[in-house]
DSSP file (Angstrom, degrees, kcal/mol; ACC not computed):
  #  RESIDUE AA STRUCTURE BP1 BP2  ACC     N-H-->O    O-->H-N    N-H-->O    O-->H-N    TCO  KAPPA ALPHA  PHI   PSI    X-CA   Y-CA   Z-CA
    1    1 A X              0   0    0      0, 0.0    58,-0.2     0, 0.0     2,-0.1   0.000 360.0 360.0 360.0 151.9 -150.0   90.3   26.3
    2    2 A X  E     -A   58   0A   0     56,-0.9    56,-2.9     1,-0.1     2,-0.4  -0.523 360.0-144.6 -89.2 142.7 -148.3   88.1   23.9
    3    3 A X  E     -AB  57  85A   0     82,-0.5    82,-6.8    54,-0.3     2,-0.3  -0.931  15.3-155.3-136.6 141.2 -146.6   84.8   25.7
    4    4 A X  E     -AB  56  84A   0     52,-4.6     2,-0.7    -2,-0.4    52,-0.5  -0.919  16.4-138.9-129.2 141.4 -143.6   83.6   24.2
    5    5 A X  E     -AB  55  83A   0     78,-3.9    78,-2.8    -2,-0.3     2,-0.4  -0.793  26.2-167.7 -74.6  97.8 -141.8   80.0   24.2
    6    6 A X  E     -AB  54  82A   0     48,-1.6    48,-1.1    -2,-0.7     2,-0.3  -0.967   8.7-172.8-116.9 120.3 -137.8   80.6   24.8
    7    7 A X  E     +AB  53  81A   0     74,-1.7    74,-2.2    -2,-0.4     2,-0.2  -0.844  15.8 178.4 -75.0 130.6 -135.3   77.5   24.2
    8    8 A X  E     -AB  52  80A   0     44,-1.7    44,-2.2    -2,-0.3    43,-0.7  -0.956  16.4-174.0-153.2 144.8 -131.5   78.5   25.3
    9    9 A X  E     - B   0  79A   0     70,-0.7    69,-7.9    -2,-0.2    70,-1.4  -0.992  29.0-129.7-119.8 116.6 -128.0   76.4   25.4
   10   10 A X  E     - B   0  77A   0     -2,-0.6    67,-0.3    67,-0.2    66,-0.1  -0.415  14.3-104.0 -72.0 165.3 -125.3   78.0   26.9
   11   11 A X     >  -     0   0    0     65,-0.6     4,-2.4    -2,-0.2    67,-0.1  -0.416  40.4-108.9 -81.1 152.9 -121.9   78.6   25.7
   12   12 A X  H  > S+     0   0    0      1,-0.2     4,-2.3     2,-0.2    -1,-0.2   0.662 123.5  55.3 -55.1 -21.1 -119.2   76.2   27.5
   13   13 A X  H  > S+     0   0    0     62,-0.2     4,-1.4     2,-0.2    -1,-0.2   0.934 102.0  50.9 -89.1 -33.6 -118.0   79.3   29.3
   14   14 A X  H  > S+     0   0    0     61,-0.2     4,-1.6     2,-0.2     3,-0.2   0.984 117.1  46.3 -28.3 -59.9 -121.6   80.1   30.7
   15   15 A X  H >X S+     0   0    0     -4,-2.4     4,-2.3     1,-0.2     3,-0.6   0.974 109.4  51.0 -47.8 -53.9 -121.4   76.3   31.8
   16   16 A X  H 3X S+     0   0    0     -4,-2.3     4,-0.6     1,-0.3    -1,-0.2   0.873 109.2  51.2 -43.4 -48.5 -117.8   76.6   33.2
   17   17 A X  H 3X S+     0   0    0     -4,-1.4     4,-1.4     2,-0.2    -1,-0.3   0.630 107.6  53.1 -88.4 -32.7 -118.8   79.9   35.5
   18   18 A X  H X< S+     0   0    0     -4,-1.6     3,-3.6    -3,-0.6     2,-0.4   0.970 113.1  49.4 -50.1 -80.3 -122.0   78.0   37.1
   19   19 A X  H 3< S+     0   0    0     -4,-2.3    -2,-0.2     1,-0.3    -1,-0.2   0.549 112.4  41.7 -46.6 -20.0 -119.6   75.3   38.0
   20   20 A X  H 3< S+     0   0    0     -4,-0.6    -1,-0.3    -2,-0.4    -2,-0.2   0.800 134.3  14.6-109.6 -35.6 -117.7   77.2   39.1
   21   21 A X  S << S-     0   0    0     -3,-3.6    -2,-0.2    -4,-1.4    -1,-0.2  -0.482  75.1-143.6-137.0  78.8 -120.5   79.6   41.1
   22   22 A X        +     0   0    0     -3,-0.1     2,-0.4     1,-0.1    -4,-0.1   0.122  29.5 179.2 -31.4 125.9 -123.0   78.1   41.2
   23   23 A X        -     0   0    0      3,-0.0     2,-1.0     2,-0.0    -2,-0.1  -0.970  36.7-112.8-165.7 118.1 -126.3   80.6   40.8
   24   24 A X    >   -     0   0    0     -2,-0.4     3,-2.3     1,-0.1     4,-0.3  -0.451  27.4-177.5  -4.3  36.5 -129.9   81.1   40.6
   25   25 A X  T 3>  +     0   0    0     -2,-1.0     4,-1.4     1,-0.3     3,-0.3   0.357  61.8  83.7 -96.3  25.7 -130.2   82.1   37.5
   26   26 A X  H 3> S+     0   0    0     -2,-0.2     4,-1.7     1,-0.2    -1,-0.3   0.821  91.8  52.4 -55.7 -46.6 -134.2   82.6   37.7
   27   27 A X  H <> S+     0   0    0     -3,-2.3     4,-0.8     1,-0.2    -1,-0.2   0.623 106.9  49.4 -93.7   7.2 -133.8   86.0   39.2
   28   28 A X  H  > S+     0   0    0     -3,-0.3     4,-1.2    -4,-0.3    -1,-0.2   0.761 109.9  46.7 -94.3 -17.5 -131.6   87.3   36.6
   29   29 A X  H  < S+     0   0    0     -4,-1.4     5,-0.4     2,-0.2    -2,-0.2   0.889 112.5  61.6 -80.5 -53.2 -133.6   86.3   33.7
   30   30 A X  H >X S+     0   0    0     -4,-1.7     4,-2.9    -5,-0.3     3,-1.8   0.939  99.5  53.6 -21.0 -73.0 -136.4   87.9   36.0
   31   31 A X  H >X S+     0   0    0     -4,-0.8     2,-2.3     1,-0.3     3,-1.7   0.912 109.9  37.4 -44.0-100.4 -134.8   91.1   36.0
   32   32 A X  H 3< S+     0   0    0     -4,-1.2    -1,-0.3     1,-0.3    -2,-0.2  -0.173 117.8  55.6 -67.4  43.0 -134.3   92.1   32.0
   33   33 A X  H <4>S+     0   0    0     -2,-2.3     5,-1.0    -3,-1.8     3,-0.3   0.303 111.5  41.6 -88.3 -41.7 -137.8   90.4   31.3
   34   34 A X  H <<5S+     0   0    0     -4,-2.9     3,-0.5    -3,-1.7    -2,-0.2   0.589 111.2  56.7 -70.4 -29.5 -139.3   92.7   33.9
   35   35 A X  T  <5S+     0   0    0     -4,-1.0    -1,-0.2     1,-0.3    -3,-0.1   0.214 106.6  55.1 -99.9  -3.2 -137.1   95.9   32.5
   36   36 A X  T   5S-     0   0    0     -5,-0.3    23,-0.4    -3,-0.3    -1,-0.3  -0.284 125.4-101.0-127.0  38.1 -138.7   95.2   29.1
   37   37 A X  T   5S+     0   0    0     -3,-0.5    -3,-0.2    21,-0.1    -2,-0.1   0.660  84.7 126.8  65.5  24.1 -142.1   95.4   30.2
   38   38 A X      < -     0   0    0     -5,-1.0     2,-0.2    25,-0.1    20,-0.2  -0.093  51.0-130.3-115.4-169.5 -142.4   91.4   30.2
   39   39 A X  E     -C   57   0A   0     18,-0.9    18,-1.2    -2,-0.1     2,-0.9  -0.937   7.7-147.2-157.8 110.7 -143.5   88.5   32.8
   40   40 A X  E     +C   56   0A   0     16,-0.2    16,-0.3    -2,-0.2     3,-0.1  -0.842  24.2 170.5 -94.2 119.7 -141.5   85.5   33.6
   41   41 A X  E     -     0   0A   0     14,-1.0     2,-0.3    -2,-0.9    15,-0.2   0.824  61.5  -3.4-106.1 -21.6 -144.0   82.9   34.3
   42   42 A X  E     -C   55   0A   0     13,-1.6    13,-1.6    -3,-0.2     2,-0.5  -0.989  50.8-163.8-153.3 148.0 -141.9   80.0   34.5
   43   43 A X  E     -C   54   0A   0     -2,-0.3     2,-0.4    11,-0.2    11,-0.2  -0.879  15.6-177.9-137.9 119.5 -138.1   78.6   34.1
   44   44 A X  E     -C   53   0A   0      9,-1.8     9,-2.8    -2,-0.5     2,-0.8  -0.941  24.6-138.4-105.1 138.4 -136.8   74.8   33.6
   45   45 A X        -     0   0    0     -2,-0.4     7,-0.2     7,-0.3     6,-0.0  -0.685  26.6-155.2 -63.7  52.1 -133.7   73.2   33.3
   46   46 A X        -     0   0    0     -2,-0.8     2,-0.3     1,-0.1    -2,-0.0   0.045  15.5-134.0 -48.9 146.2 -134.0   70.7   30.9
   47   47 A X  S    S+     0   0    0      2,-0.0     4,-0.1     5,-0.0    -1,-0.1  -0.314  75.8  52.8-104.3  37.2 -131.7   67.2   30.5
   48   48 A X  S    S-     0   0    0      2,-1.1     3,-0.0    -2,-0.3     0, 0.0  -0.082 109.3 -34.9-125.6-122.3 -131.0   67.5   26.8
   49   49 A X  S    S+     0   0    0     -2,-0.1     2,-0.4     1,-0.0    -2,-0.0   0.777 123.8  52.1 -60.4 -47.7 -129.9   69.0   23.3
   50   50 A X  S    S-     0   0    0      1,-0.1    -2,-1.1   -41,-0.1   -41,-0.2  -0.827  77.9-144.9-103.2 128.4 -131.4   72.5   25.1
   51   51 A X  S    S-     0   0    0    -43,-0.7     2,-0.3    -2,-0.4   -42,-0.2   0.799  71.0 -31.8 -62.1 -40.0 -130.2   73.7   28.7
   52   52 A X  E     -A    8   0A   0    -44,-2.2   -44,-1.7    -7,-0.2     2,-0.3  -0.984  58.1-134.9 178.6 173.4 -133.6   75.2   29.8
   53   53 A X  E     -AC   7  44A   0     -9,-2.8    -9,-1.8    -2,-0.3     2,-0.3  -0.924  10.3-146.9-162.1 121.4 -136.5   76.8   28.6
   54   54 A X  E     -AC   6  43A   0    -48,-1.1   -48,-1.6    -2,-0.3     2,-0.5  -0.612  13.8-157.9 -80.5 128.9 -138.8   79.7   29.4
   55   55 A X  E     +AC   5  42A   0    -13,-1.6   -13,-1.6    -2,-0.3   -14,-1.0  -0.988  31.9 169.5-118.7 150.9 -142.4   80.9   29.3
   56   56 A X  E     -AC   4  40A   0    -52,-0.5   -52,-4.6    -2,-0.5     2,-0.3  -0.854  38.0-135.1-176.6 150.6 -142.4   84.8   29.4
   57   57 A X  E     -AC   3  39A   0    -18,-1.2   -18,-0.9    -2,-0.3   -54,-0.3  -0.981  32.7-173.7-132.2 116.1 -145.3   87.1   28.8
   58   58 A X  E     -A    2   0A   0    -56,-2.9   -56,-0.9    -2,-0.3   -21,-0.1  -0.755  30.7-125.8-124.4 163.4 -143.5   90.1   26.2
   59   59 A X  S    S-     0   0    0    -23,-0.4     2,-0.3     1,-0.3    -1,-0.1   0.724  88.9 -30.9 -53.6 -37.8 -145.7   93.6   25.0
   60   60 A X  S >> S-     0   0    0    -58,-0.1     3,-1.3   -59,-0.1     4,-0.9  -0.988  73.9 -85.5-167.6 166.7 -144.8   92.6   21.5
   61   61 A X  T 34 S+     0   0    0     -2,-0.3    -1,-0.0     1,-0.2    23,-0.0   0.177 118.6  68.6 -93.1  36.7 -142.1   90.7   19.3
   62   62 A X  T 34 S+     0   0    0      3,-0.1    -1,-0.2     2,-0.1     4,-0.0   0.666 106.2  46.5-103.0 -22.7 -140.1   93.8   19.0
   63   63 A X  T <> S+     0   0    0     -3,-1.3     4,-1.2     2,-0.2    -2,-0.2   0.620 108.0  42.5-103.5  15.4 -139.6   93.3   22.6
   64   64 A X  H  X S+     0   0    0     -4,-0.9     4,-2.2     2,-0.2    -1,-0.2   0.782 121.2  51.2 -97.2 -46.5 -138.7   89.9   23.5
   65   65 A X  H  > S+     0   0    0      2,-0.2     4,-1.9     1,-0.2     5,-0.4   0.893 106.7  52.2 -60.3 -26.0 -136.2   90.3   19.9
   66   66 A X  H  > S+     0   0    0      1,-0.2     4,-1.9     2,-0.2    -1,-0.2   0.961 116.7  35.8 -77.0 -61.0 -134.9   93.3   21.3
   67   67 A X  H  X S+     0   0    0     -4,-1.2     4,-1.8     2,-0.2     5,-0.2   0.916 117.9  60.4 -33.8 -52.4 -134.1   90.9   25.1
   68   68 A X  H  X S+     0   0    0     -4,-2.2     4,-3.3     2,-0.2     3,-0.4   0.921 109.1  33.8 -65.9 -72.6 -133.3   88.1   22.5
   69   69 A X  H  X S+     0   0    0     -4,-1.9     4,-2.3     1,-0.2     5,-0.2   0.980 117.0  54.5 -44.1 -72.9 -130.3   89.9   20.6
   70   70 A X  H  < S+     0   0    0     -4,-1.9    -2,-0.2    -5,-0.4     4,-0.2   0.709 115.4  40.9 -33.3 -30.9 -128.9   91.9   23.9
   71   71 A X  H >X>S+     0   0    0     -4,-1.8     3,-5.3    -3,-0.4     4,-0.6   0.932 119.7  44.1 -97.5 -47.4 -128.6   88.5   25.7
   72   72 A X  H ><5S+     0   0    0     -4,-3.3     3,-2.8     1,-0.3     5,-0.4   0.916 100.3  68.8 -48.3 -43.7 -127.2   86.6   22.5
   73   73 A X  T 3<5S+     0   0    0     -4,-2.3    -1,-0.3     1,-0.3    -2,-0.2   0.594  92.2  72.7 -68.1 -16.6 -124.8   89.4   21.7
   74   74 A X  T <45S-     0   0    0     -3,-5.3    -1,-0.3    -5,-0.2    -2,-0.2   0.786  94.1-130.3 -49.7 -22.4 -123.1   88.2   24.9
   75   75 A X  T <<5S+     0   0    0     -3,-2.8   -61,-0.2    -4,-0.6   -62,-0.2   0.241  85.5  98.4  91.9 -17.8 -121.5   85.2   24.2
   76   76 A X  S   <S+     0   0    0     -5,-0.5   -65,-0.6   -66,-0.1     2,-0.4   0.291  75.1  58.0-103.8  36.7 -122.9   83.5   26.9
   77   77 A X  E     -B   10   0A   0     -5,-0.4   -67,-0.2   -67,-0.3     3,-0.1  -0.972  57.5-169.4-139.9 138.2 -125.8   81.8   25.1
   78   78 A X  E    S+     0   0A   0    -69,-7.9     2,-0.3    -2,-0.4   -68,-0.2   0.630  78.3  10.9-108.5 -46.8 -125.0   79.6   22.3
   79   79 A X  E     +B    9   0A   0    -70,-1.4   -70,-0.7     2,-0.0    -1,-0.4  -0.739  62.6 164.8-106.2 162.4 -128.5   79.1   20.9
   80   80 A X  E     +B    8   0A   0     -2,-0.3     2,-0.4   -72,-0.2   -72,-0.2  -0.720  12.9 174.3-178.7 110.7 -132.2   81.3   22.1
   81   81 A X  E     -B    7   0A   0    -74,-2.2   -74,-1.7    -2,-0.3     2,-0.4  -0.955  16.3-150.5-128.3 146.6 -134.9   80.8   19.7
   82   82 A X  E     -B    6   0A   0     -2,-0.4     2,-0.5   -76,-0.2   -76,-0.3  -0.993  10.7-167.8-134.8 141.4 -138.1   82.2   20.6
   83   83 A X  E     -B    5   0A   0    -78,-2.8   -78,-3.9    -2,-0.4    -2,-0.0  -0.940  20.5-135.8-144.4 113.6 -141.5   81.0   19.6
   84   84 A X  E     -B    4   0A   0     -2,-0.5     2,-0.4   -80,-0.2   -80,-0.2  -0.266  25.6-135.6 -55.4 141.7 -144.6   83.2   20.2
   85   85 A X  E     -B    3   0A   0    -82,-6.8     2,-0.7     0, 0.0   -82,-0.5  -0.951  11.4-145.7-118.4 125.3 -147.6   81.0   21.8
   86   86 A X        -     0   0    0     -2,-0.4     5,-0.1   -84,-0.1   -84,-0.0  -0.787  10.6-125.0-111.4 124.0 -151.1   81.3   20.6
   87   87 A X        -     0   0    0     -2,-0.7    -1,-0.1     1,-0.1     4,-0.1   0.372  34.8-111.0   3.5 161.3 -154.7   80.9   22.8
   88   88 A X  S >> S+     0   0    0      2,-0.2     4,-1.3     3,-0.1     3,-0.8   0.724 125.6  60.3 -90.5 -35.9 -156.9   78.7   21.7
   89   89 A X  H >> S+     0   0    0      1,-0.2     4,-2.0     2,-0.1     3,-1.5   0.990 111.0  45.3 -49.2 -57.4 -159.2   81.8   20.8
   90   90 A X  H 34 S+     0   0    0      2,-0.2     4,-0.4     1,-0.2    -1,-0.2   0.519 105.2  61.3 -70.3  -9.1 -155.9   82.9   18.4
   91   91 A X  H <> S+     0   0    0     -3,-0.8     4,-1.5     2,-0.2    -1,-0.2   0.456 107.4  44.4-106.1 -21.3 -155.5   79.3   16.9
   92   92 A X  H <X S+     0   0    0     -3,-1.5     4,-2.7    -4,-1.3    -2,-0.2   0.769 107.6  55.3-111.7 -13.0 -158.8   79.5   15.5
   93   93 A X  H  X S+     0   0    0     -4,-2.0     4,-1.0    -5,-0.3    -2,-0.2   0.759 112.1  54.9 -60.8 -25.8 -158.5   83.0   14.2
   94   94 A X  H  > S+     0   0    0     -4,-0.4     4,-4.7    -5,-0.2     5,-0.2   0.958 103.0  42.2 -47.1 -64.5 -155.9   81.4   12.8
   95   95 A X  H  X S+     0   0    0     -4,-1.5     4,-2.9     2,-0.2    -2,-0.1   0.925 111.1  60.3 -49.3 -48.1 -157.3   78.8   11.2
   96   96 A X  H >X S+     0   0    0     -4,-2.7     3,-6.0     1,-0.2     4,-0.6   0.865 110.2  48.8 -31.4 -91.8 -160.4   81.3    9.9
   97   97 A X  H 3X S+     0   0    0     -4,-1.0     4,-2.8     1,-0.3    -2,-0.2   0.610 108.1  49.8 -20.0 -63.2 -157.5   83.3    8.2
   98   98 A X  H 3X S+     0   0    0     -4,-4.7     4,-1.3     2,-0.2    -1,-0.3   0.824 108.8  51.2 -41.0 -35.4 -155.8   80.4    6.4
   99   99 A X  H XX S+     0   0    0     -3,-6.0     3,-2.3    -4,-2.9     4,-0.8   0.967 110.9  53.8 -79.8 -73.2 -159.0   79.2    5.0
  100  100 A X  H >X S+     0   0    0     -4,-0.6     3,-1.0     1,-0.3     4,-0.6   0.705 109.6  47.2  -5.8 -64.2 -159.3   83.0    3.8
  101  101 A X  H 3< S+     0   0    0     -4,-2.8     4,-0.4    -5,-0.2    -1,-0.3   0.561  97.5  65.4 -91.6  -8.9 -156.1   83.0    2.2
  102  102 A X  H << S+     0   0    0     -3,-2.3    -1,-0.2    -4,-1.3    -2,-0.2   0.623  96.1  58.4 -46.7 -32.9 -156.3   79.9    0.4
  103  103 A X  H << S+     0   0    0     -3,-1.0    -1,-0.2    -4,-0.8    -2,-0.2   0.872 113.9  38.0 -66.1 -39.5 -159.0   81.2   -1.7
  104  104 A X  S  < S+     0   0    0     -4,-0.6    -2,-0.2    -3,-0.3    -1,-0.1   0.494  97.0 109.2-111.4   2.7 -156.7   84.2   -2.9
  105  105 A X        -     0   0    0     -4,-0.4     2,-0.5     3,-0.0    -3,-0.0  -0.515  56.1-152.7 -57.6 144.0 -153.1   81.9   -3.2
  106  106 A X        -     0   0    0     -2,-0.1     2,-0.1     5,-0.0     5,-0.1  -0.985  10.5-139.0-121.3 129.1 -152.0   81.4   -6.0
  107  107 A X    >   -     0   0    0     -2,-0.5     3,-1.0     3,-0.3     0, 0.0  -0.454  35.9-111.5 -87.5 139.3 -150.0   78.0   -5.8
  108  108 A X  T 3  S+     0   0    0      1,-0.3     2,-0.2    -2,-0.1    -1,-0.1  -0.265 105.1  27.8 -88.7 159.6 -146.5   78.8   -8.3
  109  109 A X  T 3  S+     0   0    0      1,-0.1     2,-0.8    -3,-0.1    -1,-0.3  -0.057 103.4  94.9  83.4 -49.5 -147.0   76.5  -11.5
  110  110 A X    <   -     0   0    0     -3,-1.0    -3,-0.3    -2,-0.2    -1,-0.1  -0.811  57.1-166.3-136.7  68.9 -150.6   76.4  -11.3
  111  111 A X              0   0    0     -2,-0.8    -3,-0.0     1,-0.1    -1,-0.0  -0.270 360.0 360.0 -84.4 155.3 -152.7   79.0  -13.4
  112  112 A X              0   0    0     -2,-0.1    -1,-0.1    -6,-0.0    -2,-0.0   0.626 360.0 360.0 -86.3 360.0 -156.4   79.5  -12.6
């Protein structure tokens, strides 16, 4: 199953409403990961630019986008960017592939 990289800042009003009840919010993220076929393998709180950050295990990236919109479309996220994570087996399929397609690019300007 495909494992995906999740960044999220919340909206000032998220913030305000922890502060205000303070909450777990591990098992809710739990919850609509699990209801989309998914895996939460981990959640942190991060001390920067970005609130907190997720590793999540999705079927595919139609369903982690599909989680991705529903949760943005609240309001209570201001940013959630999500970045698929590849194996070291997939990183060199990669690479194969690039080298493939470099042979059949054609670079714009540049006639053969």
């Amino acid at each position: 199953m495909p494992k995906y990289f999740v960044n999220f800042t919340y909206s000032s009003g998220s913030w305000a409403r922890l502060i205000d009840r303070p909450e777990d919010r591990t098992e809710a993220m739990q919850h609509v990961v699990e209801a989309f076929g998914g895996t939460l393998e981990c959640m942190y709180w991060r001390m920067d630019s970005e609130d907190g950050l997720l590793i999540v295990d999705f079927p595919d990236s139609v369903a982690v986008s599909a989680v991705q919109t529903a949760i943005f479309k609240t309001g209570a996220i201001k940013s959630l960017d999500v970045y698929e994570l590849l194996t070291k087996q997939q990183l060199r399929a990669r690479l194969v592939l690039a080298r493939d397609a470099t042979q059949v690019y054609e670079v714009p300007g540049q006639s053969h």
